[in-house]
Biopython code that builds the backbone (N, CA, C, O; Angstrom):
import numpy as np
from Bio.PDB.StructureBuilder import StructureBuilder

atoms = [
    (1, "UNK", "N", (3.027, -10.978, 6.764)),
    (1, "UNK", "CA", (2.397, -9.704, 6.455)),
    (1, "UNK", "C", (1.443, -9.913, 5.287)),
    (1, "UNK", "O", (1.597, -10.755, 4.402)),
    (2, "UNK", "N", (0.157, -8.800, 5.419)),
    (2, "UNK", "CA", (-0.614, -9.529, 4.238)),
    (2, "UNK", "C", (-0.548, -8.447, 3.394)),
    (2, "UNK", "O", (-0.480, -7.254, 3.691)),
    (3, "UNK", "N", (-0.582, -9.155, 1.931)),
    (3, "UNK", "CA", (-0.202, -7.785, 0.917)),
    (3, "UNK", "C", (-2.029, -7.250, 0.087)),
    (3, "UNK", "O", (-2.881, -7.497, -0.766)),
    (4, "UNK", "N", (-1.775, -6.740, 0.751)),
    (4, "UNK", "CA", (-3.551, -5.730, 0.592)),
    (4, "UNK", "C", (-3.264, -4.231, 0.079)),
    (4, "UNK", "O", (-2.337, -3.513, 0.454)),
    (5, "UNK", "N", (-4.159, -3.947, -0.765)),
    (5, "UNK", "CA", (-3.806, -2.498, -0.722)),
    (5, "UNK", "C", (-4.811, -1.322, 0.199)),
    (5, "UNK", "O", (-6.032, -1.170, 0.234)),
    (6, "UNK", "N", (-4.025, -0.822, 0.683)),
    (6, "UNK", "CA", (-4.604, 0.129, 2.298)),
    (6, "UNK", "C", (-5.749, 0.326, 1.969)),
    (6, "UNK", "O", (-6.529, 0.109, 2.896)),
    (7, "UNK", "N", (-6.525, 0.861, 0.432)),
    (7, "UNK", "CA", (-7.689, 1.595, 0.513)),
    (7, "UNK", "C", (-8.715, 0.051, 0.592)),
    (7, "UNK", "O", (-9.929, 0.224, 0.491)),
    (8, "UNK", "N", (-8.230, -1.307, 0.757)),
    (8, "UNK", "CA", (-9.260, -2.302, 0.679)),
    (8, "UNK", "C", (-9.080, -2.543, 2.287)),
    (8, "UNK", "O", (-9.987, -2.645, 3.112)),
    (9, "UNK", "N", (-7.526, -2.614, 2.538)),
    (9, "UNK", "CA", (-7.722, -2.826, 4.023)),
    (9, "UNK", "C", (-8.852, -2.373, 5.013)),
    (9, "UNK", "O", (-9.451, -2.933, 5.931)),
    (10, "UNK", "N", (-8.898, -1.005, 4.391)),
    (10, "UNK", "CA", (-9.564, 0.098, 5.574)),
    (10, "UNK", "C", (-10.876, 0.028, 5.287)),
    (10, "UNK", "O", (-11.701, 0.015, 6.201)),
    (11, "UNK", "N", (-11.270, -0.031, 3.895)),
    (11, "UNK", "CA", (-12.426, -0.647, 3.740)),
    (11, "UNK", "C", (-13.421, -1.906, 4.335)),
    (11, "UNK", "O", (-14.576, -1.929, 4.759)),
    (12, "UNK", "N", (-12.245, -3.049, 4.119)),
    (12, "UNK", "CA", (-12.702, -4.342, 4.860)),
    (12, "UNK", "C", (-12.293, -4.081, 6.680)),
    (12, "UNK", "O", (-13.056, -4.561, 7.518)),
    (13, "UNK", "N", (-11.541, -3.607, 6.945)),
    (13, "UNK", "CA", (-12.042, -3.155, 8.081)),
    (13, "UNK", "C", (-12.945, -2.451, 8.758)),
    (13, "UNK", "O", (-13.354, -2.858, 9.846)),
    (14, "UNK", "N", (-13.377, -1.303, 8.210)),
    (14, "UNK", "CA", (-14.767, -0.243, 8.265)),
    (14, "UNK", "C", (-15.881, -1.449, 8.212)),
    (14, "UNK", "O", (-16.611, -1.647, 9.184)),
    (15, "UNK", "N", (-15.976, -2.311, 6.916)),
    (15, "UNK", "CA", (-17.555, -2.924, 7.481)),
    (15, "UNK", "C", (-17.131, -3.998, 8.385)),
    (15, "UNK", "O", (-18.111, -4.359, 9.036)),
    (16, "UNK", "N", (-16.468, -4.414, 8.581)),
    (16, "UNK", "CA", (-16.380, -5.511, 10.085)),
    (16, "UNK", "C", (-16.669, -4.879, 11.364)),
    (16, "UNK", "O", (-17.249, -5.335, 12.349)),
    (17, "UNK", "N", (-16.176, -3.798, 11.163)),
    (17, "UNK", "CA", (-16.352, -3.129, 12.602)),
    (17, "UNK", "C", (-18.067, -2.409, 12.516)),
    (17, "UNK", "O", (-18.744, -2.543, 13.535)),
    (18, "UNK", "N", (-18.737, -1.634, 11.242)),
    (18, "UNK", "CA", (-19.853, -1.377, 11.054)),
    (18, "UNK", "C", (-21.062, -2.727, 11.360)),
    (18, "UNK", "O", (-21.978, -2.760, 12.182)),
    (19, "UNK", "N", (-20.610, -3.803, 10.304)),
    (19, "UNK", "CA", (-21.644, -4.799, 10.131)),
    (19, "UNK", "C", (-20.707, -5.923, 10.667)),
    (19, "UNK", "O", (-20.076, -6.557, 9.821)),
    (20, "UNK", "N", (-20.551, -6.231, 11.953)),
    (20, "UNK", "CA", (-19.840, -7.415, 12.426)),
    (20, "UNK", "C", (-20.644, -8.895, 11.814)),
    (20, "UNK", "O", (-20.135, -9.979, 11.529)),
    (21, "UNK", "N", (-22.245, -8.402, 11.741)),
    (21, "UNK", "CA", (-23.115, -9.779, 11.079)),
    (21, "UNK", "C", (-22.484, -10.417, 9.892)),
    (21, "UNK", "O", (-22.125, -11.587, 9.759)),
    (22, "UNK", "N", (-22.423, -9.490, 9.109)),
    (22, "UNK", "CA", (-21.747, -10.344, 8.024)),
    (22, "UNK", "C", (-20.963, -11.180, 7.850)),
    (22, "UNK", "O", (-20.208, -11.429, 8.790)),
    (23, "UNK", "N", (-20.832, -11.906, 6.652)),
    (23, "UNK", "CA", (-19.901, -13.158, 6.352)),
    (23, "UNK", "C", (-18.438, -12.642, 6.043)),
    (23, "UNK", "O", (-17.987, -11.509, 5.876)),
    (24, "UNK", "N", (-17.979, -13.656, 6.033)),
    (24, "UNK", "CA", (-16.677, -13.083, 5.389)),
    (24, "UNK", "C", (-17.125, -13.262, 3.598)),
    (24, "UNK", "O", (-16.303, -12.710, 2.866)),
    (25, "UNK", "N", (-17.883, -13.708, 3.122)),
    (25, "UNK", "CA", (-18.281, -13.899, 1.795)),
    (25, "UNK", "C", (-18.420, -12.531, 1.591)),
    (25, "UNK", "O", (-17.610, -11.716, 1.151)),
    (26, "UNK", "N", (-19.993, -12.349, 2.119)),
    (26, "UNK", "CA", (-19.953, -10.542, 1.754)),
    (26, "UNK", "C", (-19.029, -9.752, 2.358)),
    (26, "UNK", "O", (-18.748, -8.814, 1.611)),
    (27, "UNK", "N", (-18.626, -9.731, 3.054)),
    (27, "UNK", "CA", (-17.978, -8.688, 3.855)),
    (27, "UNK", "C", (-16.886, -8.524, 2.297)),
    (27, "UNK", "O", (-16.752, -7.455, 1.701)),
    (28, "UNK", "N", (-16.384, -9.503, 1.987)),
    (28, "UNK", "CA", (-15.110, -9.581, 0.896)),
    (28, "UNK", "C", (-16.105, -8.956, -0.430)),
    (28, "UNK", "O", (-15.521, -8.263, -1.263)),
    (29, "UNK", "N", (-17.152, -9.136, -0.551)),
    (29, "UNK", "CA", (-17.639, -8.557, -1.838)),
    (29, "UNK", "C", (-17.915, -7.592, -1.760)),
    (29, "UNK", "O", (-17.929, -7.030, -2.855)),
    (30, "UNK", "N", (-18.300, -6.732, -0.598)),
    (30, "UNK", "CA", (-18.218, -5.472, -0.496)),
    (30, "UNK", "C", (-17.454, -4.674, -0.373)),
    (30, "UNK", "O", (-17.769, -3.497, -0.547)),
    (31, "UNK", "N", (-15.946, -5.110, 0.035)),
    (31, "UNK", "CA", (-14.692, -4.567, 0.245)),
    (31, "UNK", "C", (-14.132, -4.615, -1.380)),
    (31, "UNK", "O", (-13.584, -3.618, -1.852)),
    (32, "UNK", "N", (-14.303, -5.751, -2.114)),
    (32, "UNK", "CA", (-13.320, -6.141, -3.355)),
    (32, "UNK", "C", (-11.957, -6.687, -2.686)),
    (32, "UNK", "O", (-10.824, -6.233, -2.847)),
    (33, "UNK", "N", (-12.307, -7.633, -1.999)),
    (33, "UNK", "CA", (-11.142, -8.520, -1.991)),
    (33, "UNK", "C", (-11.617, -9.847, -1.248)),
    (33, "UNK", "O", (-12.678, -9.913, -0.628)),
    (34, "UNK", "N", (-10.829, -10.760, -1.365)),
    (34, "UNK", "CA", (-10.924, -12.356, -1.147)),
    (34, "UNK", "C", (-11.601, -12.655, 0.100)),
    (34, "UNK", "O", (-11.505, -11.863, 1.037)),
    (35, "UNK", "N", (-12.322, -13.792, 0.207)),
    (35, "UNK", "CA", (-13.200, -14.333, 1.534)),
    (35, "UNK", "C", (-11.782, -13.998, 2.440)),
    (35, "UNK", "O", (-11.531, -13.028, 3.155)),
    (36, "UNK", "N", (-11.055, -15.067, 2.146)),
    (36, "UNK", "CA", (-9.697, -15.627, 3.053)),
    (36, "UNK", "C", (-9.343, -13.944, 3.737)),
    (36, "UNK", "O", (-9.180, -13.589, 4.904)),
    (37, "UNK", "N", (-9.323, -13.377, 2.798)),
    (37, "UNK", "CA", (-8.725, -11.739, 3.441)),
    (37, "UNK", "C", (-9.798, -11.317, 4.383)),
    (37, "UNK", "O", (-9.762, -11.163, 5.604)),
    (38, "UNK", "N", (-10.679, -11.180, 3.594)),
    (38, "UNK", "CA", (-11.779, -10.895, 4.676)),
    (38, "UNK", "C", (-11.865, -11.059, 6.255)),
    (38, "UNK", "O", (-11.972, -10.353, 7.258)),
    (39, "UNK", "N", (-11.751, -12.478, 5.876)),
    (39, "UNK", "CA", (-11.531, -13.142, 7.626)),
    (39, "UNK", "C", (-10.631, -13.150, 7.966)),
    (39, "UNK", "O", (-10.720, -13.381, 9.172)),
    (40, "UNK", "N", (-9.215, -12.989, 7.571)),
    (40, "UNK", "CA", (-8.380, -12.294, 8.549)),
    (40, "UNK", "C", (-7.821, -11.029, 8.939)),
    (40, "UNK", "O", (-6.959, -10.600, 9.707)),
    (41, "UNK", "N", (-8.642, -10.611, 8.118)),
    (41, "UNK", "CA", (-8.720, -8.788, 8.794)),
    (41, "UNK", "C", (-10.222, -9.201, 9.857)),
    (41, "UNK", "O", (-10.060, -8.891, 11.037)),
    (42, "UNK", "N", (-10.935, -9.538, 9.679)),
    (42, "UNK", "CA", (-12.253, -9.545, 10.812)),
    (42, "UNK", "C", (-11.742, -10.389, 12.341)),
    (42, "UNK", "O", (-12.175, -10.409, 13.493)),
    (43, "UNK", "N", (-10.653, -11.001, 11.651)),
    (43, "UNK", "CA", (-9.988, -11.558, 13.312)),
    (43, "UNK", "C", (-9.310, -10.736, 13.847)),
    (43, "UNK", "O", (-9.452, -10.558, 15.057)),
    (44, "UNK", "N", (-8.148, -9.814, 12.938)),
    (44, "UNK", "CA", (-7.661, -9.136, 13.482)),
    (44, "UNK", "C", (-7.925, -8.019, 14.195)),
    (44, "UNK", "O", (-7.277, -7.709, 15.195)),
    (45, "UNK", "N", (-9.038, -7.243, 13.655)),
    (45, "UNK", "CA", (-10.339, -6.110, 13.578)),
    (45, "UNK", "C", (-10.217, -6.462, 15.336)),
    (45, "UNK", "O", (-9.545, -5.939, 16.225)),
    (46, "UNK", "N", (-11.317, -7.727, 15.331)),
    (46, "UNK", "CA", (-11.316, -8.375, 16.807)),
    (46, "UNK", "C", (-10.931, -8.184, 17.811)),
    (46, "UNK", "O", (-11.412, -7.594, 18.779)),
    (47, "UNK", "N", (-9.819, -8.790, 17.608)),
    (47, "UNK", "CA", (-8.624, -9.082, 18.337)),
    (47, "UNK", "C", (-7.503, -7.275, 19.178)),
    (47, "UNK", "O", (-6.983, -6.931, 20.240)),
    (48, "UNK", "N", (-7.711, -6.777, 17.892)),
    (48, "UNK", "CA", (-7.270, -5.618, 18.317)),
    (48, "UNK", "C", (-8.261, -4.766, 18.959)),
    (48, "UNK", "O", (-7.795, -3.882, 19.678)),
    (49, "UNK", "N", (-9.952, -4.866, 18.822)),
    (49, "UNK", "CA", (-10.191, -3.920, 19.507)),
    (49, "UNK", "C", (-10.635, -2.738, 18.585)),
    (49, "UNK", "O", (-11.594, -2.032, 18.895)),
    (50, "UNK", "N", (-10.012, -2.569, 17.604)),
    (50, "UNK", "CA", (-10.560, -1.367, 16.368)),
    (50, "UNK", "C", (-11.692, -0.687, 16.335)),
    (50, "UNK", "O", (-12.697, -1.146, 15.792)),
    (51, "UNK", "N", (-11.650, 0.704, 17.019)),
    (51, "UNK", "CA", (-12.839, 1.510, 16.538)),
    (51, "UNK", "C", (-13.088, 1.776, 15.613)),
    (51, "UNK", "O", (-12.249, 1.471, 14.765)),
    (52, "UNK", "N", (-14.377, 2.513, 15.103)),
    (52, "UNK", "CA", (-14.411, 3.485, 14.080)),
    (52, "UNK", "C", (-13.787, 4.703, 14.208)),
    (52, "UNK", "O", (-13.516, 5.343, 13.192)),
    (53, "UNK", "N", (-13.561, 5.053, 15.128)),
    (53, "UNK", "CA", (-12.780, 6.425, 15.475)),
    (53, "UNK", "C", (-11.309, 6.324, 15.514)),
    (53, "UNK", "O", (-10.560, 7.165, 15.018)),
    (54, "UNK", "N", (-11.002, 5.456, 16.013)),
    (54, "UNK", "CA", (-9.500, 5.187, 16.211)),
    (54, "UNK", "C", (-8.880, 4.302, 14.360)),
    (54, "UNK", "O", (-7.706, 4.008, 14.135)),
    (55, "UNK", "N", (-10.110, 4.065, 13.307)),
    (55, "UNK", "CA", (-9.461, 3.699, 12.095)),
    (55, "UNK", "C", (-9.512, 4.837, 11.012)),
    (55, "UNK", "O", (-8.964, 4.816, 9.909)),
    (56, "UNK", "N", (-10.359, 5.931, 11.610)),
    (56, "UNK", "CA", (-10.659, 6.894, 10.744)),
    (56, "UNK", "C", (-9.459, 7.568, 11.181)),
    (56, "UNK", "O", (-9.196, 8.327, 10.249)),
    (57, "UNK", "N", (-8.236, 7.772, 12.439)),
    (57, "UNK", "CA", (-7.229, 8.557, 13.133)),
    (57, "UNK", "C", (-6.346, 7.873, 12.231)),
    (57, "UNK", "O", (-5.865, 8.590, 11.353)),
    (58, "UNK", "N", (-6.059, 6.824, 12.231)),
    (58, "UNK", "CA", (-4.725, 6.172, 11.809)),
    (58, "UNK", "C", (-4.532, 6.086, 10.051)),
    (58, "UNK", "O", (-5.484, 5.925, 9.287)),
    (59, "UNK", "N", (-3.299, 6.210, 9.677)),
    (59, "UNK", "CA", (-2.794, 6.529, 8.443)),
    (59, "UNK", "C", (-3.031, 5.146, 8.076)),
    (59, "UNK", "O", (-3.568, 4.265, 8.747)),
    (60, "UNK", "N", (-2.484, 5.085, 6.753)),
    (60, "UNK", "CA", (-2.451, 3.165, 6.448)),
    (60, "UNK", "C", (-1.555, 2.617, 7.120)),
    (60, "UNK", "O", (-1.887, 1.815, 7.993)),
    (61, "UNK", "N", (-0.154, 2.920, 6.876)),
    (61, "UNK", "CA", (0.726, 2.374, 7.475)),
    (61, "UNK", "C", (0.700, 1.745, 9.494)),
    (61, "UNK", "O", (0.960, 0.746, 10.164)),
    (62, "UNK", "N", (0.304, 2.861, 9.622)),
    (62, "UNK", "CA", (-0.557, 2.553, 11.249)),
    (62, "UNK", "C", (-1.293, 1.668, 11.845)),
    (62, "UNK", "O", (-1.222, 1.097, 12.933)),
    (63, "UNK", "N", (-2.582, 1.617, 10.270)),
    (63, "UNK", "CA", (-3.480, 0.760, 10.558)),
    (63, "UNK", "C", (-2.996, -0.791, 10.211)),
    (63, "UNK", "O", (-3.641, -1.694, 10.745)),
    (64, "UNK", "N", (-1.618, -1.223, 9.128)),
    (64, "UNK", "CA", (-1.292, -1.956, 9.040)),
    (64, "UNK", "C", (-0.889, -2.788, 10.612)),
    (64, "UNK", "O", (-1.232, -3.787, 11.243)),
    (65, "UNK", "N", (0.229, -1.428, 10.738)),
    (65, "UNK", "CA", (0.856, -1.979, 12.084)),
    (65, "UNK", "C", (0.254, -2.655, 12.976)),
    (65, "UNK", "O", (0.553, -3.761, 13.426)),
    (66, "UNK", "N", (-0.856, -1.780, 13.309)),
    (66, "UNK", "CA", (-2.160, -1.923, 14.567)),
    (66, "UNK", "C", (-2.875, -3.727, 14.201)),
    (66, "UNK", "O", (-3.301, -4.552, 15.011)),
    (67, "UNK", "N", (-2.759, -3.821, 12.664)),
    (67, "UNK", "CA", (-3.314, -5.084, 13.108)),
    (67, "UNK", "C", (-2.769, -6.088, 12.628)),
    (67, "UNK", "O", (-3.471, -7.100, 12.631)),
    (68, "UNK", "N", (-1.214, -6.223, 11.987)),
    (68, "UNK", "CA", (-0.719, -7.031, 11.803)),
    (68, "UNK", "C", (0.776, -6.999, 12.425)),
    (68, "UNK", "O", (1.506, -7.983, 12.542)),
    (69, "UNK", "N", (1.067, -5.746, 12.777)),
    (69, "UNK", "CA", (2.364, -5.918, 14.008)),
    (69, "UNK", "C", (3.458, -5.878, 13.202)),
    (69, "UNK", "O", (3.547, -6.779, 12.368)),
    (70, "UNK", "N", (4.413, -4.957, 13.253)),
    (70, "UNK", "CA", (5.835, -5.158, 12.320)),
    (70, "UNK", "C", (6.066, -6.164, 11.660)),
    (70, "UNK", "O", (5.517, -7.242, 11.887)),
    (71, "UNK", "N", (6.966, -5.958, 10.684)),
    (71, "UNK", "CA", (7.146, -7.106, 9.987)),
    (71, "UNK", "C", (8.659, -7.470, 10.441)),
    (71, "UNK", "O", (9.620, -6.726, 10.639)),
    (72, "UNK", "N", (8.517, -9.031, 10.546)),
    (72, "UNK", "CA", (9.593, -9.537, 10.973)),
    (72, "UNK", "C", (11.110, -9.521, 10.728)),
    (72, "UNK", "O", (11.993, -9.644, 11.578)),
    (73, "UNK", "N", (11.245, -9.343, 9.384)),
    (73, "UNK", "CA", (12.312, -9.233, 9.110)),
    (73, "UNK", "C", (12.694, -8.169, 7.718)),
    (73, "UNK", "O", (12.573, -8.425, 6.520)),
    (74, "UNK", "N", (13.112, -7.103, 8.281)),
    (74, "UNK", "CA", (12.828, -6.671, 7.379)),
    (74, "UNK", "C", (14.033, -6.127, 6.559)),
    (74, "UNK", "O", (15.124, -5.812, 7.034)),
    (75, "UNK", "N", (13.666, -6.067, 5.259)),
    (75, "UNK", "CA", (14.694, -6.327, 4.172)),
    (75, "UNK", "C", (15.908, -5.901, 4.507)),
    (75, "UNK", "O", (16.087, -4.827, 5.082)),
    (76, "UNK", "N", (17.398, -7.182, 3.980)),
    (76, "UNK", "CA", (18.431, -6.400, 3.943)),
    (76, "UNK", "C", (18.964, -6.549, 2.444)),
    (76, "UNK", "O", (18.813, -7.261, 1.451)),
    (77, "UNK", "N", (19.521, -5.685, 2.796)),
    (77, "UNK", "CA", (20.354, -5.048, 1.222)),
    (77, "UNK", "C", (22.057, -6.101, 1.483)),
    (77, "UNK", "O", (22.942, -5.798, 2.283)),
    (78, "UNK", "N", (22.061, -7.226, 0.609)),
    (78, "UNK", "CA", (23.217, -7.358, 0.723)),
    (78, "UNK", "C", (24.652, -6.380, -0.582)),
    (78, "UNK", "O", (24.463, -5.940, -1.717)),
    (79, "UNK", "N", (25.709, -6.382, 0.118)),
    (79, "UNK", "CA", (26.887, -5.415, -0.848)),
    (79, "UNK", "C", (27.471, -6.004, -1.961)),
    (79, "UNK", "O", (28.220, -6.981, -1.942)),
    (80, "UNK", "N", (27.031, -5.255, -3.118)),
    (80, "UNK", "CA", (27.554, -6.234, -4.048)),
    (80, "UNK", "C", (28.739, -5.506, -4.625)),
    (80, "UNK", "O", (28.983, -4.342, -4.308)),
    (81, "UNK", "N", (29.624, -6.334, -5.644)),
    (81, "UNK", "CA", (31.151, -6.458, -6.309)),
    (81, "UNK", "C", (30.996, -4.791, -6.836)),
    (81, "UNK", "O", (29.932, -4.185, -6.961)),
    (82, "UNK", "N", (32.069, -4.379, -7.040)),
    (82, "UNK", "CA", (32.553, -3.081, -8.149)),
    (82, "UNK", "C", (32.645, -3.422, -9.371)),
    (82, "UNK", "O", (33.759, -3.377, -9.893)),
    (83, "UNK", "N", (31.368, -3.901, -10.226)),
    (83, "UNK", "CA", (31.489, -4.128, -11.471)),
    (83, "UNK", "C", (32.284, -3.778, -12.720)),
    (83, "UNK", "O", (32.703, -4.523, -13.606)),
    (84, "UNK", "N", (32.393, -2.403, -12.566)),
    (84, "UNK", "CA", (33.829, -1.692, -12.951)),
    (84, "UNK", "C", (34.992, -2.483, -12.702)),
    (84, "UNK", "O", (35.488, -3.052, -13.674)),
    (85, "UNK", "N", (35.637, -2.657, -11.327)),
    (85, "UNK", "CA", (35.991, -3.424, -11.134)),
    (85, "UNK", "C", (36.636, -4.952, -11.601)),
    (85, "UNK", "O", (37.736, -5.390, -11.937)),
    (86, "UNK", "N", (35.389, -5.424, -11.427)),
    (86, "UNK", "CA", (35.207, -6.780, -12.032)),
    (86, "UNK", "C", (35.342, -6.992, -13.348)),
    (86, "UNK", "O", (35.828, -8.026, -13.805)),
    (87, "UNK", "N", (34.879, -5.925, -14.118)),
    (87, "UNK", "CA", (35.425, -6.190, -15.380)),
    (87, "UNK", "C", (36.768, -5.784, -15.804)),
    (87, "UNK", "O", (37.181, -6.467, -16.741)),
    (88, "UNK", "N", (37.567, -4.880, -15.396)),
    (88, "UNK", "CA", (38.596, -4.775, -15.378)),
    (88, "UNK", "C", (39.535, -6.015, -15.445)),
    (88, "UNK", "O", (40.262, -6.334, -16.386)),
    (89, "UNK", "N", (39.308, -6.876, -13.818)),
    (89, "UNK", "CA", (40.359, -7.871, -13.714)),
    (89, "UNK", "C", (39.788, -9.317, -14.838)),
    (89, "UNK", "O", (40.312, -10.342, -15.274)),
    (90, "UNK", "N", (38.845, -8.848, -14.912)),
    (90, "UNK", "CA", (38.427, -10.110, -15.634)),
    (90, "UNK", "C", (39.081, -9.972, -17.428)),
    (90, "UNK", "O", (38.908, -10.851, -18.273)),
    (91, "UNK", "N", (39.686, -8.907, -17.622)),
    (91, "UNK", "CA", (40.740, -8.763, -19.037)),
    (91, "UNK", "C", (42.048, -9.447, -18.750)),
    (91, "UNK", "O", (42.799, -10.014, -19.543)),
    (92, "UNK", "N", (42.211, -9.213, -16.962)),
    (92, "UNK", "CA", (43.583, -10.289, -16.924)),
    (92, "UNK", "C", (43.323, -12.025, -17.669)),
    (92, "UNK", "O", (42.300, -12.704, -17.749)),
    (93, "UNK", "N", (44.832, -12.308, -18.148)),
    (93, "UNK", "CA", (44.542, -13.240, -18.246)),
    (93, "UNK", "C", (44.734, -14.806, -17.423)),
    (93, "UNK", "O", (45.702, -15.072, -16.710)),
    (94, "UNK", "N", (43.485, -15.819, -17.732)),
    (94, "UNK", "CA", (43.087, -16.877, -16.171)),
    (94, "UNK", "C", (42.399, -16.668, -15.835)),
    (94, "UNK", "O", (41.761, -17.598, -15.341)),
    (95, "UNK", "N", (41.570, -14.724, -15.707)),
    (95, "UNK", "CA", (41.044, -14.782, -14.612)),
    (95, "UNK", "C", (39.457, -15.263, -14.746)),
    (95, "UNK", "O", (38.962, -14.874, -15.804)),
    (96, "UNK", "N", (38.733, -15.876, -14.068)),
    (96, "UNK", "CA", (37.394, -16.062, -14.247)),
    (96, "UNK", "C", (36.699, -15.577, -12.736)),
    (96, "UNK", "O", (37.200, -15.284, -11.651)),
    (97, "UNK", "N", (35.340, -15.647, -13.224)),
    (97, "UNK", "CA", (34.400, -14.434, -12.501)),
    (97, "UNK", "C", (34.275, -15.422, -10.474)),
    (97, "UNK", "O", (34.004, -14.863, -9.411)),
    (98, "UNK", "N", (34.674, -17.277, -10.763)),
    (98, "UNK", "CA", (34.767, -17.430, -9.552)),
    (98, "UNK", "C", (35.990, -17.183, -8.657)),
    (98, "UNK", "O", (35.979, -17.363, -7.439)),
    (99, "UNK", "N", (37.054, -16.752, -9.371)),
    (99, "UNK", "CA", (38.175, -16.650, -8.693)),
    (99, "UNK", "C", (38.369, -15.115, -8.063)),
    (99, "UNK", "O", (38.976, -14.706, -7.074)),
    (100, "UNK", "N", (37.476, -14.374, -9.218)),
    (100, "UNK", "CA", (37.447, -12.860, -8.356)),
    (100, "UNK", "C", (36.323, -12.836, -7.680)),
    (100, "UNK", "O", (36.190, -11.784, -7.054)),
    (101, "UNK", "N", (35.279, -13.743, -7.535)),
    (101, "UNK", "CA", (34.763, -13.575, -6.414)),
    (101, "UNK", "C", (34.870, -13.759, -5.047)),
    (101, "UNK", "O", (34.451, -13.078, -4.111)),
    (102, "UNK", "N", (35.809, -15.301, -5.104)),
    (102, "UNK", "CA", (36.521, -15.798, -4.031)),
    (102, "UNK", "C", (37.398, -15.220, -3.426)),
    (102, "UNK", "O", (37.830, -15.603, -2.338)),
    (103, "UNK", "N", (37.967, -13.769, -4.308)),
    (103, "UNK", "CA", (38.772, -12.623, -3.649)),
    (103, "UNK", "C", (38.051, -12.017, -3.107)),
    (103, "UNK", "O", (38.498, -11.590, -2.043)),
    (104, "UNK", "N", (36.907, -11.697, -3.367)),
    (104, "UNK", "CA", (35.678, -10.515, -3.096)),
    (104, "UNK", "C", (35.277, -11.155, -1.559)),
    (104, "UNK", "O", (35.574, -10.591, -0.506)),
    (105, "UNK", "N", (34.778, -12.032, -1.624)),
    (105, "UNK", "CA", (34.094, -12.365, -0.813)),
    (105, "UNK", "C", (34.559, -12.517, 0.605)),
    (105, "UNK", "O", (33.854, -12.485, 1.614)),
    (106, "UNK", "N", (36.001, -12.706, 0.515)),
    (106, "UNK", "CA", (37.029, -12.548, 1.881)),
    (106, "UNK", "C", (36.897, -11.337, 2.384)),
    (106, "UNK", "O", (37.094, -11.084, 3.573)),
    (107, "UNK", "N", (36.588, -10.582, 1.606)),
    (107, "UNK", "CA", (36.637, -9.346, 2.143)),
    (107, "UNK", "C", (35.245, -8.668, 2.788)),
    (107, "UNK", "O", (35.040, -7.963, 3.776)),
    (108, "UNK", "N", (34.382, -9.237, 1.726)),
    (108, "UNK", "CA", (33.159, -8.869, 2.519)),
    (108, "UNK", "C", (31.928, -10.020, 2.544)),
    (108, "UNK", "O", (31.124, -10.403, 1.694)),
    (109, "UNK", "N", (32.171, -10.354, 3.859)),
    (109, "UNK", "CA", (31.518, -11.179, 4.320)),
    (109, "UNK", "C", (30.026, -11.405, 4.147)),
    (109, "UNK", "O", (29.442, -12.473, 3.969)),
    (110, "UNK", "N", (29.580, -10.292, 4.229)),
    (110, "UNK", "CA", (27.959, -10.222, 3.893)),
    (110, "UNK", "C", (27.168, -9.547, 2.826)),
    (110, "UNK", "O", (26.023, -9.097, 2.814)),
    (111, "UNK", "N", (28.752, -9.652, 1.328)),
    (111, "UNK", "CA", (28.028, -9.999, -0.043)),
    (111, "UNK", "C", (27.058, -11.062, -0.388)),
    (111, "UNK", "O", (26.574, -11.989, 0.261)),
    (112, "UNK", "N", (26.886, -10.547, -1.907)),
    (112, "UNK", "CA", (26.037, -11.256, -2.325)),
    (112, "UNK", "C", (26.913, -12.595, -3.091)),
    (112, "UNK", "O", (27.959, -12.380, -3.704)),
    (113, "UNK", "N", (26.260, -14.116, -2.938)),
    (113, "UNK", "CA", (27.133, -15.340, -3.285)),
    (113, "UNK", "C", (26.344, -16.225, -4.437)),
    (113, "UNK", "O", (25.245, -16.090, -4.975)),
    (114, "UNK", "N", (27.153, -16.961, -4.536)),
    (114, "UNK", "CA", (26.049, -17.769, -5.280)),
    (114, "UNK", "C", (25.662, -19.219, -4.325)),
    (114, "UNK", "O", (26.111, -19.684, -3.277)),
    (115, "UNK", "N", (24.857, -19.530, -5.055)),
    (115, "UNK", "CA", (23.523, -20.865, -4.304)),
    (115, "UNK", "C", (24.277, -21.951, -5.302)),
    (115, "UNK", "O", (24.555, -21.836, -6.496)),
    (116, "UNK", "N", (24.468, -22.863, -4.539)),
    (116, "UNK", "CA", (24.454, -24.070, -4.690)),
    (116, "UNK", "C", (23.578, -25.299, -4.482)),
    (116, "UNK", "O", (23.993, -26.414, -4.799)),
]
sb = StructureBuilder()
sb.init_structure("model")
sb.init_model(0)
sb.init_chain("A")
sb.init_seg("    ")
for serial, (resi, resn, name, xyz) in enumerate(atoms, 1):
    if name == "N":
        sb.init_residue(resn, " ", resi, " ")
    sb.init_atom(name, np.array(xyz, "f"), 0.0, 1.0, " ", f" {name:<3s}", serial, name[0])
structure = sb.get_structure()
């Protein structure tokens, strides 16, 4: 996904579809954003087909969609410990923060762990 902000997107899309002649050099200096962006919104522009009528209809989010297609994976929230909790048992004494996690984590499988 490319991280643009909508009012440059729609911009650099408007003159690709207006002035297809242009470079991606200008096209990006007239938008305010990078050659590289440039040209891959002008492929995508392309590729999809993009009117002027049908970019002036669509919201940003839309127009994202329309030319870069959902994003693949999209965020998960992993469940983390009862810090409350955690500090509680961690006044027992022995206890350290990997041994109550190694309790934690039996239980929920698709907490958050640590990297090794």
């Amino acid at each position: 996904m490319i991280r643009i902000k909508p009012d440059i997107l729609r911009a650099t899309a408007r003159i690709c579809i207006q002035r297809p002649q242009l470079s991606s050099r200008k096209t990006a200096r007239a938008a305010d954003c990078s050659p590289g962006s440039a040209l891959k919104i002008r492929e995508r522009v392309e590729v999809s087909g993009l009117t002027l009528e049908a970019l002036e209809k669509l919201d940003d989010r839309a127009l994202l969609t329309r030319l870069f297609g959902e994003p693949a994976h999209p965020p998960t929230r992993k469940v983390h410990p009862d810090w409350v909790e955690v500090h509680k048992l961690m006044a027992q004494p022995d206890a350290t923060l990997m041994v109550i996690w190694e309790d934690w984590i039996e239980t929920e499988a698709d907490g958050v762990g640590y990297r090794c």
